[in-house]
BAMI-530430 format. One line per 4 residues: number of its first residue (from 1); for each residue y, z, x of N, C-alpha, C, O. Coordinates in Angstrom, 1 decimal. Example, Ala and Ser with C-alpha at 12.3 -4.5 7.8 and 13.67 -1.06 7.14 Angstrom:
BEGIN
1 = -5.7:7.8:13.2:-4.5:7.8:12.3:-3.3:7.8:13.2:-3.3:8.5:14.2 ~ -2.2:7.1:12.8:-1.1:7.1:13.7:0.0:7.9:12.9:1.1:8.0:13.4
// end
This chain:
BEGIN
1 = -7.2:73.4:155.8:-7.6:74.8:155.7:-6.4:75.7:156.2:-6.0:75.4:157.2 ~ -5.9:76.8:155.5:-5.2:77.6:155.5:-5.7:78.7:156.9:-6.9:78.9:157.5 ~ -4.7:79.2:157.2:-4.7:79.8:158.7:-5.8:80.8:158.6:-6.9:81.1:159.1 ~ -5.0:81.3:157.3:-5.8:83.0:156.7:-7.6:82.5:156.1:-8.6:83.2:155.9
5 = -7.6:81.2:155.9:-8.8:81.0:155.6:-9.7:80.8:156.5:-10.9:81.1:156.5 ~ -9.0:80.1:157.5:-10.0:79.3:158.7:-10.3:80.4:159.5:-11.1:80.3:160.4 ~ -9.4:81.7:159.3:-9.9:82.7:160.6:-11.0:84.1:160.3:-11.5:84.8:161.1 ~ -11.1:84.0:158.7:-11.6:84.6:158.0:-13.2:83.7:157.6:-13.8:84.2:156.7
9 = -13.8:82.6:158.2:-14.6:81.8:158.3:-15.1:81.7:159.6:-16.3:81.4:159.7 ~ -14.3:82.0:160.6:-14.4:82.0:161.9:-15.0:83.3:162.2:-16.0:83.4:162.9 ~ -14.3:84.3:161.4:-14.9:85.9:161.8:-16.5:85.7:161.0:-17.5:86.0:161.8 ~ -16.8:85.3:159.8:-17.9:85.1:159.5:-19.2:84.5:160.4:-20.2:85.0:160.6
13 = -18.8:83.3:160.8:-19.7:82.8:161.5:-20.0:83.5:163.1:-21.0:83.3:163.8 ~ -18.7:84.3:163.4:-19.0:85.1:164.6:-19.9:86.4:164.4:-20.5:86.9:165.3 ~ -19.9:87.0:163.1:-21.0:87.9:163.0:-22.4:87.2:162.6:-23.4:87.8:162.8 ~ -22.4:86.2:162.2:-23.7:86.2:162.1:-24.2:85.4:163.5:-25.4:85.4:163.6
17 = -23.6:84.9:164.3:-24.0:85.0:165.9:-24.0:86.6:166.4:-25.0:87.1:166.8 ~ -23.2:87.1:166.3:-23.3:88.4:166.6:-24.8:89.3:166.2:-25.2:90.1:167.0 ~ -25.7:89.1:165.1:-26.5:89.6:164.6:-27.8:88.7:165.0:-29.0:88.9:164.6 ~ -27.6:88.0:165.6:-28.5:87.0:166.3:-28.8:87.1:167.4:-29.9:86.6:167.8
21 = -27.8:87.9:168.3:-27.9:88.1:169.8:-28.2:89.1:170.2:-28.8:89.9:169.5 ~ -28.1:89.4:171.4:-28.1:90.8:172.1:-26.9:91.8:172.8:-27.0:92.7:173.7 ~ -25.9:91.5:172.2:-24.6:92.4:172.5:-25.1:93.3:171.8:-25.8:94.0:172.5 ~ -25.1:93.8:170.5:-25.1:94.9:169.8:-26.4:95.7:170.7:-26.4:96.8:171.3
25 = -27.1:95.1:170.6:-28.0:96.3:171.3:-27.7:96.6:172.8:-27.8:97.8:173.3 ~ -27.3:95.6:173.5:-26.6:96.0:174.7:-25.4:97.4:174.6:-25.3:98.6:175.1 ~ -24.6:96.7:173.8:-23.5:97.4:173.6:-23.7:98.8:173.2:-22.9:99.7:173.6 ~ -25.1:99.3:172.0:-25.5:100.7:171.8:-25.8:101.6:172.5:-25.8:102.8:172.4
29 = -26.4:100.5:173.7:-27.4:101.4:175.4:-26.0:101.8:175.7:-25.6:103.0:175.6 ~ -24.9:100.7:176.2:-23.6:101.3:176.8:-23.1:102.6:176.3:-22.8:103.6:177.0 ~ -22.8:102.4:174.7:-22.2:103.5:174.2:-22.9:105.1:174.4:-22.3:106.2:174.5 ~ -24.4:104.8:174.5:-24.9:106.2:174.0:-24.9:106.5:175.3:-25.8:107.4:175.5
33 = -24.3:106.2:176.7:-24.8:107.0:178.4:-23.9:108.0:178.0:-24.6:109.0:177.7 ~ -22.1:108.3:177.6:-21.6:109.4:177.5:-22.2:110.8:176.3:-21.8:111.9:176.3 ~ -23.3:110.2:175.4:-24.1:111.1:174.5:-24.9:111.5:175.4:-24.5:112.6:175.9 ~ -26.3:111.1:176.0:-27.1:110.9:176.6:-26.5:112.0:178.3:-26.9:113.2:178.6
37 = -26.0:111.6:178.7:-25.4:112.9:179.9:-25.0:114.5:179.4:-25.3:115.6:179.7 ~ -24.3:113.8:178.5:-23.7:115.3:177.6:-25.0:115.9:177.4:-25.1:116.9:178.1 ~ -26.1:115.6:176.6:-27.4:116.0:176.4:-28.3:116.7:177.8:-29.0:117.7:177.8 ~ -28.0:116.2:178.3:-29.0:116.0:179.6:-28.5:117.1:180.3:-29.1:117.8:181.1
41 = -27.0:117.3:180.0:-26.4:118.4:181.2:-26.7:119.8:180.4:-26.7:120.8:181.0 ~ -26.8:119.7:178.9:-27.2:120.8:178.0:-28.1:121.3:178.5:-28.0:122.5:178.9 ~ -29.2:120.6:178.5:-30.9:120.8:178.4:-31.2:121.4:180.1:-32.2:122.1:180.3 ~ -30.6:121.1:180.9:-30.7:121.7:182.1:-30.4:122.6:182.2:-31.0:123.2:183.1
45 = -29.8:123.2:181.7:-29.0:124.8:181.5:-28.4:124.6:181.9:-28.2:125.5:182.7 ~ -27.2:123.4:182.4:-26.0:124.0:182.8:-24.7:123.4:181.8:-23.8:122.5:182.0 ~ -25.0:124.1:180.7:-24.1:124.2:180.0:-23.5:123.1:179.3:-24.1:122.1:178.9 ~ -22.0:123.4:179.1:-21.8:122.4:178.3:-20.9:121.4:179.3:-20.2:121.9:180.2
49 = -20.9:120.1:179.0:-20.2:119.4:180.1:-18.8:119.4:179.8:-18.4:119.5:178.7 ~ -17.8:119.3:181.3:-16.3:119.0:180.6:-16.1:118.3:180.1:-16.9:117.3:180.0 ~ -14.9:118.3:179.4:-14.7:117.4:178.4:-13.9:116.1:179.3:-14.2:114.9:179.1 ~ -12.8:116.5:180.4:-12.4:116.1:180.9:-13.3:114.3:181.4:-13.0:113.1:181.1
53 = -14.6:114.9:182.1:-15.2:114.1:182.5:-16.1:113.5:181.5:-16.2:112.3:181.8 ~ -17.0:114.0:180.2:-16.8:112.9:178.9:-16.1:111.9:178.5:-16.7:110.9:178.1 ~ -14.2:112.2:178.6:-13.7:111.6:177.9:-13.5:110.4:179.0:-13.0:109.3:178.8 ~ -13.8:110.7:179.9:-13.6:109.7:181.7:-14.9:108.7:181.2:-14.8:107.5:181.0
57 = -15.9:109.2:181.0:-17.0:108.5:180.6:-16.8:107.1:179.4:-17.2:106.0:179.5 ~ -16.0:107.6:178.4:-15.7:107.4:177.2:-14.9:106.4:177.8:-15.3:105.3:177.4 ~ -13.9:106.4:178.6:-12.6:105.3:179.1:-13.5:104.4:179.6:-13.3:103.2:179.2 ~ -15.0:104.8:180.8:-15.2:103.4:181.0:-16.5:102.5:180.4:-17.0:101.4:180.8
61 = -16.8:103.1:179.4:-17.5:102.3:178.1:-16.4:101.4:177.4:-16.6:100.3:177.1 ~ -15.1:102.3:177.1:-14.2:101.1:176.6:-13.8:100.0:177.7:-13.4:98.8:177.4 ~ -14.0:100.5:179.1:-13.4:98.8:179.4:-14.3:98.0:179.4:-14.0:96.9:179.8 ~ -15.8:98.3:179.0:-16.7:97.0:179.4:-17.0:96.6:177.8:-16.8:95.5:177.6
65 = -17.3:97.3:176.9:-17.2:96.8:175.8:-16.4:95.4:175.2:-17.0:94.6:174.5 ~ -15.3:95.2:175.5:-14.4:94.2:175.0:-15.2:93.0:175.8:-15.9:92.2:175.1 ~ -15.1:92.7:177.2:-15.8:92.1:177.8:-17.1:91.9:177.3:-17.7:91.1:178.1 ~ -17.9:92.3:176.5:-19.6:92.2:176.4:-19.1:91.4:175.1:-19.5:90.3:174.8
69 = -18.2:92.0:174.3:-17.9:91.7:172.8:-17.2:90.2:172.7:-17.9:89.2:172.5 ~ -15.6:90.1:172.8:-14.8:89.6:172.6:-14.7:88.7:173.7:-15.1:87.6:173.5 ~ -14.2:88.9:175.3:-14.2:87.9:175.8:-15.4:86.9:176.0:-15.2:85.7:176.3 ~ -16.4:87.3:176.0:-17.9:86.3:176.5:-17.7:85.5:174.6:-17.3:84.4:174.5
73 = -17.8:86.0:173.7:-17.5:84.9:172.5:-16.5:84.0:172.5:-16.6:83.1:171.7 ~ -15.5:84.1:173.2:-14.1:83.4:173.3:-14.4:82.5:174.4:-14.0:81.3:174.4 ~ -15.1:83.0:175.5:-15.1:82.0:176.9:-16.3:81.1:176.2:-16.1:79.8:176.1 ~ -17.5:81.6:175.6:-18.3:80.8:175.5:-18.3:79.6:174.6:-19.1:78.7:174.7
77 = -17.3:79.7:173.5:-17.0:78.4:172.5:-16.1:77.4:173.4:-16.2:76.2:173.8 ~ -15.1:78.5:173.8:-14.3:77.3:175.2:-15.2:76.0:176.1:-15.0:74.8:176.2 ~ -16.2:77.0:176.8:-17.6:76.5:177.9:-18.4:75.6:177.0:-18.8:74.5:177.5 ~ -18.7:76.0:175.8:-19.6:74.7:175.2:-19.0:74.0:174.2:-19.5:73.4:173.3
81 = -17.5:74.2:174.6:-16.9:72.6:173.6:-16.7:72.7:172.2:-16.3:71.8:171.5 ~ -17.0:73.9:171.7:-17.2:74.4:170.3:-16.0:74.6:169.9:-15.8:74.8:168.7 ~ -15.2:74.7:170.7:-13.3:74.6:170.3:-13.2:73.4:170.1:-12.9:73.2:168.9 ~ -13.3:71.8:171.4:-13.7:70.9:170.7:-13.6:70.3:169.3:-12.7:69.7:168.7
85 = -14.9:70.8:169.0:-15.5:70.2:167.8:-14.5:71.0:166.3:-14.4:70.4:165.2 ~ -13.8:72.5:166.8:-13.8:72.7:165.7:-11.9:72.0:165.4:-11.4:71.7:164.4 ~ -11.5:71.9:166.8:-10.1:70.9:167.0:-9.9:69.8:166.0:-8.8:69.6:165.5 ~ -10.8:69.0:165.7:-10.8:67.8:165.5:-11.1:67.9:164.2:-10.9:67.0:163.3
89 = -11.5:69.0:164.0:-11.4:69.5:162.5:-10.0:70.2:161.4:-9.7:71.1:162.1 ~ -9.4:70.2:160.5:-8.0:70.7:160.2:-8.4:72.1:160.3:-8.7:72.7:159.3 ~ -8.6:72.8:161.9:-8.5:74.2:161.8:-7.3:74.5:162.5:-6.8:74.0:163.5 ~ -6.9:75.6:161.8:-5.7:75.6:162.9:-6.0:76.9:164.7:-6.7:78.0:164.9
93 = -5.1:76.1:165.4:-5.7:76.6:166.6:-6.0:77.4:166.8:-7.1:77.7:167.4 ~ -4.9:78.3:166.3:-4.8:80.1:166.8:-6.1:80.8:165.9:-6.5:82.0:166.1 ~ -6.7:79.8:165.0:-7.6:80.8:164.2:-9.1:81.6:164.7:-9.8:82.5:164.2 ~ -9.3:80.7:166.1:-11.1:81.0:166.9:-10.8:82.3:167.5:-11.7:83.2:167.4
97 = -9.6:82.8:168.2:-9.2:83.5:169.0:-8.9:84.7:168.1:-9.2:85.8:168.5 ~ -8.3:84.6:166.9:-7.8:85.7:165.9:-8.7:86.2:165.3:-8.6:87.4:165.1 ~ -10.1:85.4:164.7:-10.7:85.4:163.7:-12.5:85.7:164.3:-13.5:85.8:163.7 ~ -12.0:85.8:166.0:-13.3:86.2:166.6:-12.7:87.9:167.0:-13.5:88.8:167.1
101 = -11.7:88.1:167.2:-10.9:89.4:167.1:-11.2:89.9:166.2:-11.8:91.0:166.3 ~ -11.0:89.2:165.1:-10.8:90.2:163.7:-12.3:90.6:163.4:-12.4:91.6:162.6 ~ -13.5:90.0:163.9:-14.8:90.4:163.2:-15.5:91.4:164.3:-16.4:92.1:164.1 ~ -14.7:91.2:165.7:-15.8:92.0:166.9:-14.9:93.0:166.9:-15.5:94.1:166.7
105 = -13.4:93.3:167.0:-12.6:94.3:167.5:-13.0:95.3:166.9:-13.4:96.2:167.7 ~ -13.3:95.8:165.3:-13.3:96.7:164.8:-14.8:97.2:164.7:-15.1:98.1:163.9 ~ -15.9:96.6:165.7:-17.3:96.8:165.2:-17.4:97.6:167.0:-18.0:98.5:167.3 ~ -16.5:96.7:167.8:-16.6:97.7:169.1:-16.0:98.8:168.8:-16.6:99.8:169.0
109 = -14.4:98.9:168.1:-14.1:100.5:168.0:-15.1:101.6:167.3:-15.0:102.8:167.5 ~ -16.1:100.6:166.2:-16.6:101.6:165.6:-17.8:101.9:166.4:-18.0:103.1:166.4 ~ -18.6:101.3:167.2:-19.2:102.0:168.3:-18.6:102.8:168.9:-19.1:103.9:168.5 ~ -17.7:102.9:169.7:-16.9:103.2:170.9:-16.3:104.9:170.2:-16.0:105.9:171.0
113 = -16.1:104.9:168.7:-16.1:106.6:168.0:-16.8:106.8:167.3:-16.5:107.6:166.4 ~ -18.3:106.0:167.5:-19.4:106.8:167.1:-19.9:107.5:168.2:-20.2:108.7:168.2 ~ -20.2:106.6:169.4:-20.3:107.4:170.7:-19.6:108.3:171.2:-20.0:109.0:172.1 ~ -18.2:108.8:170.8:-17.4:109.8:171.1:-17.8:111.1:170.3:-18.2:112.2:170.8
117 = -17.7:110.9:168.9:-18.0:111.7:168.2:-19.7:112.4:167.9:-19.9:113.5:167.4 ~ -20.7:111.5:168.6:-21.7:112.2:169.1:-21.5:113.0:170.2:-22.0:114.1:170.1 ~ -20.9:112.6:171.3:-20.4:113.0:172.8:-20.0:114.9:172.2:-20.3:116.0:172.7 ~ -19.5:114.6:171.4:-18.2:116.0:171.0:-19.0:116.8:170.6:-18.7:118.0:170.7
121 = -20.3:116.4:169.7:-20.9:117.4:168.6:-21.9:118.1:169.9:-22.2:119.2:169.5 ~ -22.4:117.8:171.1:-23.1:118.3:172.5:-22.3:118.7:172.9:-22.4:119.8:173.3 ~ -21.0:118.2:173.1:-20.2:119.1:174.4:-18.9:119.9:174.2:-19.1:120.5:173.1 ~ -18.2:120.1:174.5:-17.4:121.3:175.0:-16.8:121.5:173.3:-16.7:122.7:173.1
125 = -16.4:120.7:172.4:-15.4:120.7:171.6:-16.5:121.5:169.8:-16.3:122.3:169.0 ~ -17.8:120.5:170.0:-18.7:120.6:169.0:-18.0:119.6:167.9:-18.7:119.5:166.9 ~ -16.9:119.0:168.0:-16.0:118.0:166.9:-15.3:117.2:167.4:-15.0:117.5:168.5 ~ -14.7:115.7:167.0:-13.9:115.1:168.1:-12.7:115.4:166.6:-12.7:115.4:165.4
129 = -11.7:115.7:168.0:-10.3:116.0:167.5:-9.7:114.5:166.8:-9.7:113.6:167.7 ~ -9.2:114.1:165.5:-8.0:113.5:165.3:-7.5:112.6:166.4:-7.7:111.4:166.6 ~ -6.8:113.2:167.0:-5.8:113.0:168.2:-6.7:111.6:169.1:-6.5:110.4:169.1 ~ -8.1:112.5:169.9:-9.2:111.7:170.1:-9.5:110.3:169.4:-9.8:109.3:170.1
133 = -9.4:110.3:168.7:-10.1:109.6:167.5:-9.1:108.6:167.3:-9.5:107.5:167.0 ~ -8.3:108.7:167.3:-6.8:107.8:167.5:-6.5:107.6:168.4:-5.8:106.6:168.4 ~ -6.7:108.1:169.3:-6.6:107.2:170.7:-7.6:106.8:171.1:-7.3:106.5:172.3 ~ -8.9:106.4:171.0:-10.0:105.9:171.3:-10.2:104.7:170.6:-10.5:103.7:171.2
137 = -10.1:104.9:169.3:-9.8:103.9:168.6:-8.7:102.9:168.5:-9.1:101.8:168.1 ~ -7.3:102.9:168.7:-6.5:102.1:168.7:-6.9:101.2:170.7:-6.6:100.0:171.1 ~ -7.6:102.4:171.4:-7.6:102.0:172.3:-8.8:100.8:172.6:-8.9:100.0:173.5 ~ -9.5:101.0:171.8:-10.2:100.0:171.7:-10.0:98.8:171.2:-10.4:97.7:171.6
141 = -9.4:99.1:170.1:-8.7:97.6:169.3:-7.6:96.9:170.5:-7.3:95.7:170.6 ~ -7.2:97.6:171.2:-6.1:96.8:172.4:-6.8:96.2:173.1:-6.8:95.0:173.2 ~ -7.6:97.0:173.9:-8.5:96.3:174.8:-9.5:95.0:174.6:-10.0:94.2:175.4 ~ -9.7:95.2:173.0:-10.2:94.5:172.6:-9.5:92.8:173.0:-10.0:91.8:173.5
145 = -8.6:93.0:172.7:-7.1:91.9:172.6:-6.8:91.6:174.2:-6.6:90.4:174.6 ~ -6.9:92.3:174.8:-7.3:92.2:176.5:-8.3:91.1:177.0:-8.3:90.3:177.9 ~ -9.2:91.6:176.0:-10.8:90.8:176.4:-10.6:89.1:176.0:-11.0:88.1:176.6 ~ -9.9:89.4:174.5:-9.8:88.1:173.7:-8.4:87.3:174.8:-8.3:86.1:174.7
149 = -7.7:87.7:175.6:-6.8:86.9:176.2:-7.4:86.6:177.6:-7.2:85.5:178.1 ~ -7.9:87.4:178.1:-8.9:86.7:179.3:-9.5:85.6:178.7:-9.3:84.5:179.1 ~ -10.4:85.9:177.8:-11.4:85.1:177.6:-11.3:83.8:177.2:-12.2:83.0:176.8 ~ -9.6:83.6:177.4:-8.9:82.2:177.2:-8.9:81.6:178.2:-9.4:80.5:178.5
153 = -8.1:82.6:179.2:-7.8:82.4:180.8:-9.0:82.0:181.4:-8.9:80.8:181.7 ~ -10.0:82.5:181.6:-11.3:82.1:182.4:-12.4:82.3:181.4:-13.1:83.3:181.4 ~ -12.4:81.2:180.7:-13.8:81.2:180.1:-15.1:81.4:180.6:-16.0:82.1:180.3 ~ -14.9:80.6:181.6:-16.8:80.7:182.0:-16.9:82.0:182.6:-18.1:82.2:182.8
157 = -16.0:83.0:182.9:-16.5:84.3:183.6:-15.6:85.0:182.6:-14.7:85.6:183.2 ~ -15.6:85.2:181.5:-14.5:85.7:180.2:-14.7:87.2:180.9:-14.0:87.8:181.8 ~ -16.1:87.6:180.1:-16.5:88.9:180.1:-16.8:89.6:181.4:-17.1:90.8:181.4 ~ -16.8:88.8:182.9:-17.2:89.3:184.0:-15.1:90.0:184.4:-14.6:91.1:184.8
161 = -14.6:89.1:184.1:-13.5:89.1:184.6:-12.2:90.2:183.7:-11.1:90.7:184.1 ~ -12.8:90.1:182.5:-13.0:91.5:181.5:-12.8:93.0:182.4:-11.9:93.7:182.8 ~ -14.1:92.9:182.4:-14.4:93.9:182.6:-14.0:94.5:184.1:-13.8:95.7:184.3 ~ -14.0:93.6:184.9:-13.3:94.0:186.2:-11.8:94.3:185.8:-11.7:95.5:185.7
165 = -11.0:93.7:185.6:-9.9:93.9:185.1:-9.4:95.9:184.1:-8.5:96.8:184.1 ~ -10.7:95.4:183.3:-10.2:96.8:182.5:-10.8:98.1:183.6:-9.9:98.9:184.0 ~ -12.0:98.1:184.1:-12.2:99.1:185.0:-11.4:99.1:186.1:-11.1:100.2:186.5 ~ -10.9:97.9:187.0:-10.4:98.5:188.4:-9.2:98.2:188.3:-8.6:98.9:189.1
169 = -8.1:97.4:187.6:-6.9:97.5:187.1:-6.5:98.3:186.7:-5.8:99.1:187.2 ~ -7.0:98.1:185.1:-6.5:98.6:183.6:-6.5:100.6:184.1:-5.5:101.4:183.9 ~ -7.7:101.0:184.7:-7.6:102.8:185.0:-6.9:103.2:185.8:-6.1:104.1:185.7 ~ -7.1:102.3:187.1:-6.1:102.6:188.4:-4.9:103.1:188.1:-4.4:104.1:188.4
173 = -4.2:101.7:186.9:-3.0:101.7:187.1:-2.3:102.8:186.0:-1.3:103.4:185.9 ~ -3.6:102.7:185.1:-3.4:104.0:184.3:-3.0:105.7:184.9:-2.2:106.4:184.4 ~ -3.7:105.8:185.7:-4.0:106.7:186.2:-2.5:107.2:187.3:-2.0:108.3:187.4 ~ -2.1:106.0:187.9:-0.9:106.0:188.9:0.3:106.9:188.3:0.2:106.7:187.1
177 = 1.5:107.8:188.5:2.3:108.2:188.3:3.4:107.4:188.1:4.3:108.2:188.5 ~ 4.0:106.6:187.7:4.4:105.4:187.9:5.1:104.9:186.7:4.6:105.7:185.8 ~ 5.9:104.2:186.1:6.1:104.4:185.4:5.6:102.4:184.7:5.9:102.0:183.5 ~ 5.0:101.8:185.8:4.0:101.0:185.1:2.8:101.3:184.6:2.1:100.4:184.2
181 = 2.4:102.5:184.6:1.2:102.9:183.9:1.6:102.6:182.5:0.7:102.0:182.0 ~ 2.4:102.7:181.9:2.9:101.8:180.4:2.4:100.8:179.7:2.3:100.5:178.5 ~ 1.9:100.3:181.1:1.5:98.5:180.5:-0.5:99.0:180.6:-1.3:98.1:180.3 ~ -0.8:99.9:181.0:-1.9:100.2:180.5:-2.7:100.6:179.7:-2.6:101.8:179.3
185 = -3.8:99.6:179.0:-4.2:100.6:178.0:-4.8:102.0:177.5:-4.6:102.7:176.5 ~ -5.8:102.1:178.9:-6.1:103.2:179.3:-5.2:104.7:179.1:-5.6:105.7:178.5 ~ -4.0:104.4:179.8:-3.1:105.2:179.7:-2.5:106.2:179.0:-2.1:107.3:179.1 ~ -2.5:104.7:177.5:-2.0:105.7:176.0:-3.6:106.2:175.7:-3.8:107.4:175.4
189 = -4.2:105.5:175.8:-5.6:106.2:175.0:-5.7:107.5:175.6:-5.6:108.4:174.7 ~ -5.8:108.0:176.6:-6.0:109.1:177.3:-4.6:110.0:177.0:-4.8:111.2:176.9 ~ -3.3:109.5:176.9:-2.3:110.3:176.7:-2.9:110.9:175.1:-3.2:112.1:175.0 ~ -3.1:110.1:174.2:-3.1:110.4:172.9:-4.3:111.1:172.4:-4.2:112.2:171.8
193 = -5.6:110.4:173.0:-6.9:111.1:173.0:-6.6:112.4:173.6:-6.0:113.4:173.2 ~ -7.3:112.2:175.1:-7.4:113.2:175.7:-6.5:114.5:175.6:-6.9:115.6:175.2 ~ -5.0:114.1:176.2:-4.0:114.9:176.7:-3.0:115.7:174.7:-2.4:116.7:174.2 ~ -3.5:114.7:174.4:-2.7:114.9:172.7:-1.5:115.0:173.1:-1.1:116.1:172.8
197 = -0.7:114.1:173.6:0.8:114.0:173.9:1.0:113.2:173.5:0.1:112.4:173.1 ~ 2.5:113.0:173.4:3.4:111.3:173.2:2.6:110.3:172.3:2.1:109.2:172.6 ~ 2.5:110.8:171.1:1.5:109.9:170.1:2.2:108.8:169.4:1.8:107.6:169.3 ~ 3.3:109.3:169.0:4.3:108.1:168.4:4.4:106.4:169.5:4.2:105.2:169.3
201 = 4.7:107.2:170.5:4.8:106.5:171.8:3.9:105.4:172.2:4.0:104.2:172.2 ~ 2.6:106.5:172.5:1.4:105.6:173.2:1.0:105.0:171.8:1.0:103.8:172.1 ~ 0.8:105.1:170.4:1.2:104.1:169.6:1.5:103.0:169.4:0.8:102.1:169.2 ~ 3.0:103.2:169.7:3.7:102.3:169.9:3.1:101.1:170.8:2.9:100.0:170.3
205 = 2.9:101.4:172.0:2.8:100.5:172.9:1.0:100.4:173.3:0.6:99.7:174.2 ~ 0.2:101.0:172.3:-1.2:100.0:172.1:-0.7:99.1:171.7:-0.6:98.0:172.3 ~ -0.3:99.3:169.9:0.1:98.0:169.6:0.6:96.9:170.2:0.3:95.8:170.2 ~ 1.7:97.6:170.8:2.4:96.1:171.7:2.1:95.2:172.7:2.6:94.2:172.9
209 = 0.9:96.0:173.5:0.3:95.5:174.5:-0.9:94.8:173.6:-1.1:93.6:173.9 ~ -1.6:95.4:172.8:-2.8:94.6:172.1:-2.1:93.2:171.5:-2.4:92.0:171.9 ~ -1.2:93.5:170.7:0.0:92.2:170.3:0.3:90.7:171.4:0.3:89.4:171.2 ~ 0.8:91.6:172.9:1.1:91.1:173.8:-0.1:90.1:174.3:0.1:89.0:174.9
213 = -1.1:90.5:174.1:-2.5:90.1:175.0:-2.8:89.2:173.7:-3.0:88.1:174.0 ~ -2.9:89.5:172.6:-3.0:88.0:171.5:-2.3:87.1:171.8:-2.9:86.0:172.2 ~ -0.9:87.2:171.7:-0.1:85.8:171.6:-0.1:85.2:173.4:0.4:84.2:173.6 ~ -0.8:86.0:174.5:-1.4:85.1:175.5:-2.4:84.2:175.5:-2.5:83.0:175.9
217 = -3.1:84.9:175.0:-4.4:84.3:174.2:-4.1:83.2:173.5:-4.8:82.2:173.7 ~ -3.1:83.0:172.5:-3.0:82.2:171.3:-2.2:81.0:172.2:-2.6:79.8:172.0 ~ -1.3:81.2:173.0:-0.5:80.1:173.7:-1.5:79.0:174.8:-1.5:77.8:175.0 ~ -2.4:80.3:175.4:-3.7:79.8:176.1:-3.8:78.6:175.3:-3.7:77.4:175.5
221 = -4.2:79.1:174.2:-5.4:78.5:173.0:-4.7:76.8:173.0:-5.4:75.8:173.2 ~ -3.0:76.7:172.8:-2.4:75.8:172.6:-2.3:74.7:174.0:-1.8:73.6:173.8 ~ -2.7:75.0:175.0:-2.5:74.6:176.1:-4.3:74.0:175.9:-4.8:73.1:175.3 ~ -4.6:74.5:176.4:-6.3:73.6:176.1:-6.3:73.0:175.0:-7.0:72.0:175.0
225 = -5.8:73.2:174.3:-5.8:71.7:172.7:-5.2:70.8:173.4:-5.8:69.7:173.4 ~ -4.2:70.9:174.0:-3.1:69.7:174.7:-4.0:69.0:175.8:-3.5:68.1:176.5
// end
């Protein structure tokens, strides 16, 4: 079986587990708290909420998302041997890890700016900006890749260790003045979303960190075959 086939087989059978379980509905409750506040702060009369603290809302739905999504599917085929089984088959390695990416990454970003773009139509903006929208989204696809290379590293706690990582790391260090905030994802999403700066830039270096956090992932992957 060809790489491009076995990972495009792999993404299949991970949605239809996916549609079998309870992430997506988990994952919907997650998304809709930054709609749901926005709402809530309307109807009280006090107005419309900042946007500031929305889009703060919005950063930490993205860091648990990947973890609920991506790493708990990657730790859990690891934990029940289903790497195993599919090893001993002509798949090729790197395909469980790419091909569980390729079917969850873009179904969390599309949560992750549908909840924004509700968020926007309640609060301060009435629209989510472009800018937003590209940084929320690419920012999710990295983190995504975050989730999928933990979830090599510590399987049996993929998604606990996720999610700690993206909230008390991944923002901190975002947030620091520093000129390692770079290696954060957080960081470009919010430069590009939020702040609408340095787009080319924070660009740049989602991808490279999303990139970076696969081929950890994928070398992981080669070390547990061994």
């Amino acid at each position: 079986m060809s790489m491009t086939a076995a990972i495009l087989t792999i993404a299949r059978i991970t949605l239809v587990r996916l549609r079998r379980g309870r992430a997506l509905w988990v994952g919907g409750l997650i998304a809709a708290l930054p709609v749901l506040f926005a709402v809530a702060i309307r109807l009280s009369g006090g107005g419309q909420s900042p946007r500031e603290t929305l889009f703060g809302l919005m950063q930490l739905v993205l860091a648990v998302m990947p973890g609920l999504f991506v790493a708990s599917a990657v730790g859990e085929d690891i934990e029940d041997r289903t790497i195993a089984y599919l090893w001993a088959r002509p798949v090729p390695r790197g395909a469980v890890l790419l091909g569980k990416w390729l079917a969850l990454a873009p179904i969390v970003t599309l949560v992750v700016l549908a909840s924004w773009s509700l968020t926007e139509v309640v609060g301060p903006r009435g629209a989510p900006s472009p800018a937003s929208l590209l940084g929320l989204g690419l920012g999710a696809l990295a983190a995504c890749a975050v989730g999928g290379g933990l979830g090599t590293i510590v399987p049996r706690h993929g998604m606990a260790v996720s999610i700690v990582y993206l909230l008390f790391f991944d923002l901190i260090l975002g947030a620091m003045p520093v000129s390692l905030a770079n290696l954060s994802v957080s960081h470009h999403a919010r430069l590009i979303g939020y702040e609408e700066t340095m787009a080319l830039s924070g660009v740049g270096w989602l991808v490279g960190l999303g990139a970076l956090w696969l081929v950890i992932g994928l070398r992981r992957m080669r070390k547990l075959e061994a």
